[in-house]
C-alpha positions as CSV (number, residue, x, y, z in Angstrom):
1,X,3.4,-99.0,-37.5
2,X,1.9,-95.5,-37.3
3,X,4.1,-92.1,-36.2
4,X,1.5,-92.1,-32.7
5,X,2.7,-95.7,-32.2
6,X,5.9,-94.7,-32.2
7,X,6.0,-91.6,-29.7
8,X,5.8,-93.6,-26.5
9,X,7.1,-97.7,-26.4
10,X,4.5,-100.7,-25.8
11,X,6.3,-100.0,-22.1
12,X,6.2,-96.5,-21.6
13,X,2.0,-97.0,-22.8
14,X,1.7,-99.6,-20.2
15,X,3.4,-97.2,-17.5
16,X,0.9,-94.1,-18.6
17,X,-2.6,-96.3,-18.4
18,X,-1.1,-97.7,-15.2
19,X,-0.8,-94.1,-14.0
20,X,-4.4,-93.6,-15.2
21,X,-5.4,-96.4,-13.2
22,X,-3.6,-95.3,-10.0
23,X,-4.9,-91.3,-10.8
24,X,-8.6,-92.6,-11.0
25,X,-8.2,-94.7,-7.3
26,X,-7.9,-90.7,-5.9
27,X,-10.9,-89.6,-8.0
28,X,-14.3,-90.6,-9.6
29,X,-12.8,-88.6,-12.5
30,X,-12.2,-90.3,-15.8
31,X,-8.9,-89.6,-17.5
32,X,-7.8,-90.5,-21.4
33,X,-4.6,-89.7,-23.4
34,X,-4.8,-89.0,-27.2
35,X,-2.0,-89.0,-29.3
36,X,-2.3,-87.9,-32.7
37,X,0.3,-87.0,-35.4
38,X,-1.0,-84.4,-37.2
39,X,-4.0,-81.3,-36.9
40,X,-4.0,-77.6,-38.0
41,X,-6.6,-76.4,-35.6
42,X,-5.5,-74.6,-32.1
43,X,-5.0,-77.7,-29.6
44,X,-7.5,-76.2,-26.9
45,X,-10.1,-76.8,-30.2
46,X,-8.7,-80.3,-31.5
47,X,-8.6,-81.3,-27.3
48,X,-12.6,-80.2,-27.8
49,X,-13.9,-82.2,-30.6
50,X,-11.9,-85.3,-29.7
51,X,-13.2,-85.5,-25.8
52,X,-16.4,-85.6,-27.6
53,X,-15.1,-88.0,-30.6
54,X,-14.2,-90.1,-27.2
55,X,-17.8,-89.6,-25.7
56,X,-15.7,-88.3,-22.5
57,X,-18.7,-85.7,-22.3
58,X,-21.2,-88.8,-21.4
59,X,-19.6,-89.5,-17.9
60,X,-22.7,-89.4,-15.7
61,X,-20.7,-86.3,-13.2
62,X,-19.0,-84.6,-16.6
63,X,-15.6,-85.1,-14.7
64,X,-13.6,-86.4,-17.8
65,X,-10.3,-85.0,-18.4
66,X,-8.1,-84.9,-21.8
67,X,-4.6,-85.2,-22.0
68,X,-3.9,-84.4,-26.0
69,X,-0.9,-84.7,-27.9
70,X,-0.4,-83.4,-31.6
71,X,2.9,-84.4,-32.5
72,X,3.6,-82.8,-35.5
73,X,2.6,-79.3,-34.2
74,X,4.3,-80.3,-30.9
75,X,1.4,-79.4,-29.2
76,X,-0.3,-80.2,-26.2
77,X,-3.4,-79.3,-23.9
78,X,-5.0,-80.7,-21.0
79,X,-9.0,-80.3,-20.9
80,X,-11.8,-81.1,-18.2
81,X,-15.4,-81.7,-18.6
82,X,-18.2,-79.0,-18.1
83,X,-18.9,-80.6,-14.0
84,X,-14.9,-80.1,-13.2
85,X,-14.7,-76.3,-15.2
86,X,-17.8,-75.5,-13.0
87,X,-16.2,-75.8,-10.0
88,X,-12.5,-75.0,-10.2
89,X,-11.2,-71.8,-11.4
90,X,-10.0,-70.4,-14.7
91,X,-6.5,-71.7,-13.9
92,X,-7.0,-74.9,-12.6
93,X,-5.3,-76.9,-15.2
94,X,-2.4,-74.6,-15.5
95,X,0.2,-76.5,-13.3
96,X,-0.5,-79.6,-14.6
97,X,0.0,-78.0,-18.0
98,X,3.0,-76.5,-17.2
99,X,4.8,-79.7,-15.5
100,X,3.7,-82.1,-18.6
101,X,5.3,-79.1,-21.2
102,X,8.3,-78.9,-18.6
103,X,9.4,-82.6,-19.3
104,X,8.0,-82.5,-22.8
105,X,10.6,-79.9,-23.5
106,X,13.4,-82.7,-22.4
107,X,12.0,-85.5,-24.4
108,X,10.5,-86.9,-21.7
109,X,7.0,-87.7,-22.8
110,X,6.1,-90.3,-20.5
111,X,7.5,-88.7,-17.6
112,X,5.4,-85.8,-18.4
113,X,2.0,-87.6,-19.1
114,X,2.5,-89.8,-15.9
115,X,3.3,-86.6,-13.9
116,X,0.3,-84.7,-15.2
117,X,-1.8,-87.5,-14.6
118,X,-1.0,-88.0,-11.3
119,X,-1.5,-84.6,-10.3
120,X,-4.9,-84.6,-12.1
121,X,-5.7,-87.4,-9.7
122,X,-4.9,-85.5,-6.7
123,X,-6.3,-81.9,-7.7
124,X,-9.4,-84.0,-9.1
125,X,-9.8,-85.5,-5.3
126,X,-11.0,-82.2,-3.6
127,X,-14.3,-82.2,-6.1
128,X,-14.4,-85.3,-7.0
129,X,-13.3,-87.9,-4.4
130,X,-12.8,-91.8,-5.5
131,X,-15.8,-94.0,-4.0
132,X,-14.8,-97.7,-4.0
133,X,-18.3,-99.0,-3.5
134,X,-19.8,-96.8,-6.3
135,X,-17.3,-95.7,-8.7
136,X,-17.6,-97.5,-12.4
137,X,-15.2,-96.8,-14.8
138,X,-16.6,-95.6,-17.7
139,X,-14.1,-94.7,-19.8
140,X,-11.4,-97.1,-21.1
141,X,-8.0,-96.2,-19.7
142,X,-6.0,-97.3,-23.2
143,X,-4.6,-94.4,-25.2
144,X,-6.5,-93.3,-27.8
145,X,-4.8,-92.7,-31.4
146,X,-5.8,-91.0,-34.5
């Protein structure tokens, strides 16, 4: 078993993609979680190359959003495609940020990621509202590992 499969439990992973799942019924948005133990580069950076690793910049309204996790490092950053960063402002992300770091801080990983998640959903809602007849999910919802 890897370090990454270690940082959440096989039920504390099923409680985060089920979070994704309820997050995307608010939004057309597609969220992911990636987990991985070790990177030297700024997370902002890592968080970059891995939405793309993902192909999260291939949704067809570029309205993906990254949660990352470098475990290591202890570092974290939440990322949105180029359609969501046209539209919202410079600090958009910020309070989703700061509530996942807030229970991160306690040890509280899974609290944090479902937290952040759900509020992604609902900030995500305004721009990108969930259509039941037309929404696809293109992204899978499982957490990504590296």
């Amino acid at each position: 078993m890897s370090k990454t499969e270690e940082f959440l439990s096989k039920a504390e992973e099923k409680e985060i993609v089920e979070a994704i799942v309820v997050a995307e019924k608010n939004t057309s948005g597609e969220i992911r979680v990636h987990i991985e133990e070790n990177n030297t580069k700024p997370p902002v950076e890592r968080a970059q190359e891995v939405f793309h690793l993902l192909k999260m910049d291939e949704t067809e309204l570029k309205n993906g959003v990254l949660f990352y996790i470098c475990m290591l490092s202890k570092s974290f950053a939440v990322i949105g495609d180029k359609g969501i960063n046209d539209l919202v402002d410079s600090n958009f992300w910020n309070s989703t940020k700061d509530h996942v770091i807030e229970k991160f801080k306690e040890g509280k990983y899974k609290e944090g990621l479902v937290r952040g998640i759900i509020e992604a959903g609902e900030q995500l809602k305004k721009y990108f509202p969930y259509n039941h007849e037309d929404d696809t999910n293109e992204l899978s919802n499982e957490i990504s590992r590296n």
